[in-house]
Structure formats: structure tokens, C-alpha cells
C-alpha positions in Angstrom: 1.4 -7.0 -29.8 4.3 -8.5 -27.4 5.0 -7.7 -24.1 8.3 -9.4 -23.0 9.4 -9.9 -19.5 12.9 -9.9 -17.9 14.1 -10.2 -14.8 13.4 -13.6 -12.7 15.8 -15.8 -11.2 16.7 -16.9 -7.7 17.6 -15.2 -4.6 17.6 -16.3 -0.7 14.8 -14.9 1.4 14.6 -11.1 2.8 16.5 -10.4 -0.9 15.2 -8.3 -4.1 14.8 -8.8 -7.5 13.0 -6.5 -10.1 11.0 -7.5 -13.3 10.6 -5.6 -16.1 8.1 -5.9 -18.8 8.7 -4.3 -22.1 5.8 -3.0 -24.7 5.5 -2.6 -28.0 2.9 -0.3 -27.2 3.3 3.7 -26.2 2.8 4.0 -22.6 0.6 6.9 -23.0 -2.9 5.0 -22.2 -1.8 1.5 -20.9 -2.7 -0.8 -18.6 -0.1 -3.5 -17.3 -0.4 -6.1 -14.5 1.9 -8.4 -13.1 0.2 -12.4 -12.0 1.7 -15.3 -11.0 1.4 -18.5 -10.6 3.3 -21.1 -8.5 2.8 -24.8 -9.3 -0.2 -26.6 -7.6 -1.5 -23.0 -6.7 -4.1 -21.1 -8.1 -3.2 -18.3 -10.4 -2.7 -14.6 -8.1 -2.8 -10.9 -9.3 -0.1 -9.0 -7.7 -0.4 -5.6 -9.3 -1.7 -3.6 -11.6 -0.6 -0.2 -13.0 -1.1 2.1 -15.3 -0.6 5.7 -16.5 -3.9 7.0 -14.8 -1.7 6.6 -11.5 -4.3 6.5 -8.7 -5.8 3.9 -10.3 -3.5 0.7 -9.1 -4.1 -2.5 -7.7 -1.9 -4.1 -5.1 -2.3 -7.7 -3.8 -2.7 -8.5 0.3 0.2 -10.6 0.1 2.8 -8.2 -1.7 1.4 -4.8 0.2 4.6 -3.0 1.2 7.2 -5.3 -0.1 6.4 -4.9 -3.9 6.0 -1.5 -6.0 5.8 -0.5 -9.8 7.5 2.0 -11.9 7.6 2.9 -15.4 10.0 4.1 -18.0 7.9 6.0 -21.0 10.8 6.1 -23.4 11.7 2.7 -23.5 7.9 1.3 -22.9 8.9 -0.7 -20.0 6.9 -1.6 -16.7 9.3 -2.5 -13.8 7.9 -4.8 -10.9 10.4 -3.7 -7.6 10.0 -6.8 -5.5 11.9 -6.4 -2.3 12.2 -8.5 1.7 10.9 -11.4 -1.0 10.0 -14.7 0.4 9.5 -18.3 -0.5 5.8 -18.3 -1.3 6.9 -15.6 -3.7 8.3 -18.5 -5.2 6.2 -18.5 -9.3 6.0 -17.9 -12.9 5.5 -14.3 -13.4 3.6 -13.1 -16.1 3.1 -9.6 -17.2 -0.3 -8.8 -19.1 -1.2 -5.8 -20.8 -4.2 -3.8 -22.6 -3.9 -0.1 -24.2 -6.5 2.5 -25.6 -9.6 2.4 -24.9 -11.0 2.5 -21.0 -7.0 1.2 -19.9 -6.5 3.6 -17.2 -9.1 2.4 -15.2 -9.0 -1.6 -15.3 -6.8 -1.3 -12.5 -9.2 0.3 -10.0 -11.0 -3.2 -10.3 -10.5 -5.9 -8.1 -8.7 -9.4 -8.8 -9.4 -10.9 -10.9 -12.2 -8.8 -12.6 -8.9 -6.8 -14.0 -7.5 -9.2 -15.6 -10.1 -9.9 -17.9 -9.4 -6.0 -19.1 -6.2 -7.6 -20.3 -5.7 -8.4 -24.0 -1.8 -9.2 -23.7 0.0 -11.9 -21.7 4.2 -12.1 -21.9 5.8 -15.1 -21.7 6.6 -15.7 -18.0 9.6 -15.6 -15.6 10.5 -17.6 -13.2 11.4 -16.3 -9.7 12.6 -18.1 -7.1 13.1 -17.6 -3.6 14.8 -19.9 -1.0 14.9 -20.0 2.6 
């Protein structure tokens, strides 16, 4: 199973960038979570979605400014990350899990929903100056 991000790069502060996170997995009983991790920081969940769509996790730090949305034909989560600012500044990695009890590992708190995950994507890096 591969999930395969795209997206990062670099952007000035109060600027968007979007992430997207491919499957090769139907997105008919899925779970997919975004973390990252910034060097010399520990690592941070910043959300997790899935189709059972009251069940979602959103960080404290990324409330308001950072949403998901998914496309079911092309098995792609999109991470909408907007009024971004330097301690946004990581390696974002998308994880995954489907079957099974997925639609509800997101109504658990970090980081007890990441151990639901079975998948991890490579990484992107985002950057965000001042």
C-alpha cells in the first residue's frame, strides 16, 4: 500500500499552500491523517479525516486556518492550509489505514490515532517564512 504526498514548498507568512495525499486504496472506508514534524520538535498531529465525516480530528494550533477535503475518484486527501505561519514550518507526512474500524480512529485524540494508522507517505516539506 502507498500513500504519496504532494504539495509542499515555500511561501511567505499569512500565504496558502495545499497538500495532497494520494491512495492506492478506495476511499470508501479510510482513515487519513496528516503529522508533522519540524526539526528539533517533537512530532504533532494536525488532522485527521476520514469518510465517517463527523469523526475528525483537528489540532489546537491549525483550528481555523487548516481544513481537509477529499476527492473519491482519484483517492486523494487534500490538506487546505491557509494564513500559514513560520512554526508551520515541517515535514508533512500523510498516514493512512482502511477497512476495518477506520471511520472512527479519527474521533481519538493525538496521538492515540495515530497508532490506528498502518500507512505513512513519504513526507513534504513546507516552508513558511516571515
Amino acid at each position: 500500500v502507498q500513500l504519496v504526498e504532494s504539495g509542499g514548498g515555500s511561501v511567505q507568512a499569512g500565504g496558502s499552500l495545499e497538500l495532497s495525499c494520494r491512495a492506492d486504496f478506495p476511499l470508501d472506508n479510510y482513515a487519513i491523517g496528516w503529522v508533522r514534524q519540524a526539526p528539533g520538535k517533537e512530532r504533532e498531529g494536525v488532522l485527521c479525516t476520514s469518510h465517517n465525516d463527523r469523526k475528525k480530528y483537528i489540532g489546537d494550533s491549525v483550528k481555523g486556518r487548516f481544513t481537509a477535503s477529499a476527492d473519491n475518484a482519484r483517492n486523494t486527501v487534500f490538506l487546505q492550509m491557509h494564513n500559514l505561519e513560520p512554526d508551520d514550518t515541517a515535514t508533512y507526512y500523510c498516514v493512512g489505514t482502511h477497512g476495518g474500524a477506520a471511520g472512527i480512529i479519527c474521533s481519538l485524540d493525538w496521538p492515540v490515532w495515530l497508532d490506528g494508522m498502518d500507512y505513512w507517505g513519504e513526507g513534504t516539506p513546507v516552508t513558511v517564512s516571515s
